[in-house]
C-alpha positions in Angstrom: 30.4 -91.7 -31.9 33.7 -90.4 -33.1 34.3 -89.5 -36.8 37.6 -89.1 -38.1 38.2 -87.4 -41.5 41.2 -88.5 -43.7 43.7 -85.6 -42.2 42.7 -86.5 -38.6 43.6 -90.1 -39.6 47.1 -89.2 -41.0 47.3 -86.9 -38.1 46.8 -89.1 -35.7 48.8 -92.2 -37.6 51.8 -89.4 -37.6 51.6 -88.6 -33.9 51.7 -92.6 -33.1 55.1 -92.8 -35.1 57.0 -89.8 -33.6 56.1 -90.6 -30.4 57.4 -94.1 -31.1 60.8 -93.1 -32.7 61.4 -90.1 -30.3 61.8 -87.9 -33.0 61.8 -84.1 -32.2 58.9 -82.1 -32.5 59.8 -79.3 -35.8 60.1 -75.8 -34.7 57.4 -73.7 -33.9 58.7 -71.1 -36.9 58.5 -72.5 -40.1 60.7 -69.7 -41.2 63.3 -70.6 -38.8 66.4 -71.7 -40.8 67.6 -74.6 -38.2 64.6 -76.7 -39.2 65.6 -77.8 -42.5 69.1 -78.4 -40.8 67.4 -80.8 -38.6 65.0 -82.6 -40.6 68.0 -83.4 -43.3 70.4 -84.4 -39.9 67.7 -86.9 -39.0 67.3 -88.1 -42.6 71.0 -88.5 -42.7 71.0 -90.9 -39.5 68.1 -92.4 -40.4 69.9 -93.9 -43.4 73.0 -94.5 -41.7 72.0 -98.3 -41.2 69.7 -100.2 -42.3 68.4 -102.0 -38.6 67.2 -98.5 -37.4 65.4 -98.1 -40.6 63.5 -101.3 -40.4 62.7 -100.3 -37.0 61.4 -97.1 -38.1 59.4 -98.1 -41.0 58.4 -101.3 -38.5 56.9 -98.5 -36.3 55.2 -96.7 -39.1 53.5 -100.0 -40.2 52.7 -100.8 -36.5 50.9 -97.7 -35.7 49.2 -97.0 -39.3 47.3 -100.5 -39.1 46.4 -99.3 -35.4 44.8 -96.5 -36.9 43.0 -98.7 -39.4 41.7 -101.3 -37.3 40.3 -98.4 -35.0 38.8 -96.3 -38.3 37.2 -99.8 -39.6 35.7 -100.1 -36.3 34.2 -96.8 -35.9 32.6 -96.8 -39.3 30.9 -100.2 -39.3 27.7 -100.3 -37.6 25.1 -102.5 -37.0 21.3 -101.2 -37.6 20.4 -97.8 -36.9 17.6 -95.1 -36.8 17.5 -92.0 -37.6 15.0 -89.0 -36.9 15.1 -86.7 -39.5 13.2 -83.6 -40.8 12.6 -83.0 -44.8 13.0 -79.4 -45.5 10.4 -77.6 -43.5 7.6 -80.1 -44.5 7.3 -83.5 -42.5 9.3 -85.2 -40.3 10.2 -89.3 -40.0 11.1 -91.8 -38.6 14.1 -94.2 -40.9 15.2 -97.8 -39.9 18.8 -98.5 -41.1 19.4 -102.0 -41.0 23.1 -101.1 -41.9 22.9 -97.8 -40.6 27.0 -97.3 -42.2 25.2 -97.1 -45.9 21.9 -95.2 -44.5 21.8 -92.3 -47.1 18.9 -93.4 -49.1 15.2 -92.8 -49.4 13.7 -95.7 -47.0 11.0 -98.4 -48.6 7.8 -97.7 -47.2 8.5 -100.4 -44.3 11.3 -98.7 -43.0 10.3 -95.0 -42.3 6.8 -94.2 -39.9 5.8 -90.3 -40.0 5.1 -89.7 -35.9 2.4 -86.9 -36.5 1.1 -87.8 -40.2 2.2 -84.2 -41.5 4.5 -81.3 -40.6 7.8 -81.3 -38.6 7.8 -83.0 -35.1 9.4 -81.8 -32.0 11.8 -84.6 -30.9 12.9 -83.4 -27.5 10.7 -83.5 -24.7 9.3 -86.6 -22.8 8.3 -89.7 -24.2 7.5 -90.1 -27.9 7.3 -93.0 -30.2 6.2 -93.8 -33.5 4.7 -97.0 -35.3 6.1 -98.6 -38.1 4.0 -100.3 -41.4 5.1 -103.4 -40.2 3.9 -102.8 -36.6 7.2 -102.4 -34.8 7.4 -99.3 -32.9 10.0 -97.3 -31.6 10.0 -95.5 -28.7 12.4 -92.8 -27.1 12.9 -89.9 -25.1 15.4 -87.2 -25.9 16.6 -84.1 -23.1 14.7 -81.0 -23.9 18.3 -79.2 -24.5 19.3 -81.3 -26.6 19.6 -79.2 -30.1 22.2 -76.8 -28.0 24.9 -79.6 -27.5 27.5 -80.6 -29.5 26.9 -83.0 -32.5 27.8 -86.3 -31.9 26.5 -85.6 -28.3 24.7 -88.6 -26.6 21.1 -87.0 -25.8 18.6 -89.9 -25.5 17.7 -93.6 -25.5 15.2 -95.5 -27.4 13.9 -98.9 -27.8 12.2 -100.8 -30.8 10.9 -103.7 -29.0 14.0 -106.0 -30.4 16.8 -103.4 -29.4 17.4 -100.7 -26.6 19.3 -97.5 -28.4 21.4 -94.8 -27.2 20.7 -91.9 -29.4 23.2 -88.8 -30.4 22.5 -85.5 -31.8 23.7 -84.9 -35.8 25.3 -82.5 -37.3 22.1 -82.1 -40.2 23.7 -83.9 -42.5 21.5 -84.5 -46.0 20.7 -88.1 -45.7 18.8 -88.6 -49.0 16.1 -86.7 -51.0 12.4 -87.7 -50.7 10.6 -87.7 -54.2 9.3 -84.6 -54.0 12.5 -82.4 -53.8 12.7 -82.5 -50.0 16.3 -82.6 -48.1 15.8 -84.9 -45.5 18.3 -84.4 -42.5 19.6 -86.5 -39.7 18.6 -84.4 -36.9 19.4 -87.3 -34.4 20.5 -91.2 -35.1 20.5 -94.0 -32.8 22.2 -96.8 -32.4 22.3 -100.2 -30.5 
């Protein structure tokens, strides 16, 4: 999964309209007294009619709803899991069934504790975990899979409905159990 913050977004929606309008790239030296030159020679033909302006802003428009649709479609999800650690007491099992608003404590239903008490290795073979409601959920994750990079696929699981590709997080804070425990997405897997 790819996350985009708001300055990669603007970034990116930037990049899209210079490439589209072939305007020059600015100087490497900010200091460098011929860039202001430039920019105010390109705003002064830019303005000279009013076609290559609605082209322009045309462009703008074109490629920022580009970079909306793609942003929308990255941050919806369907359901989700996630395996997550609080503090350095227990870990468990969560069911998202929108896993895009999954930072809350789960009802009783939705969250399975694989070893009863204490934290739980994830990596390593086959593991799994049973749900209150009988549904269990079953994965396997690479034993090196805490030294890639976040958002690294690392595993695949299956819940009996679903088969899930599972990613390493970044340790995020999900929610806060009621006892004062962070709980954090050490992995989360998605269909």
């Amino acid at each position: 999964m790819v996350r985009i913050t708001s300055f990669a977004f603007i970034a990116l929606a930037a990049g899209a309209f210079a490439r589209s309008t072939n305007i020059p790239a600015p100087a490497a030296d900010t200091r460098d007294v011929a860039t202001p030159a430039a920019h105010l020679d390109f705003q002064t033909r830019d303005t000279a009619t009013s076609e290559h302006q609605f082209d322009v802003l045309s462009t703008f428009r074109r490629a920022l709803s580009t970079a909306v649709v793609q942003f929308r479609h990255i941050v919806k999800r369907g359901e989700g899991i996630h395996l997550v650690n609080c503090g350095n007491r227990y870990s468990a099992v969560v069911y998202c069934e929108n896993d895009g608003s999954c930072n809350f404590f789960p009802g009783k239903g939705n969250q399975c504790i694989p070893n009863g008490s204490g934290l739980f290795v994830w990596e390593g073979g086959n593991k799994g975990c049973t749900f209150d409601t009988g549904t269990r959920f079953s994965w396997s994750i690479g034993s090196n899979a805490q030294s890639q990079r976040n958002y690294t696929q690392v595993g695949s699981g299956d819940n009996g409905f679903h088969k899930f590709t599972i990613f390493k997080d970044d340790k995020h804070t999900m929610y806060r159990d009621g006892n004062g425990n962070e709980c954090k997405s050490i992995y989360y897997c998605l269909t």
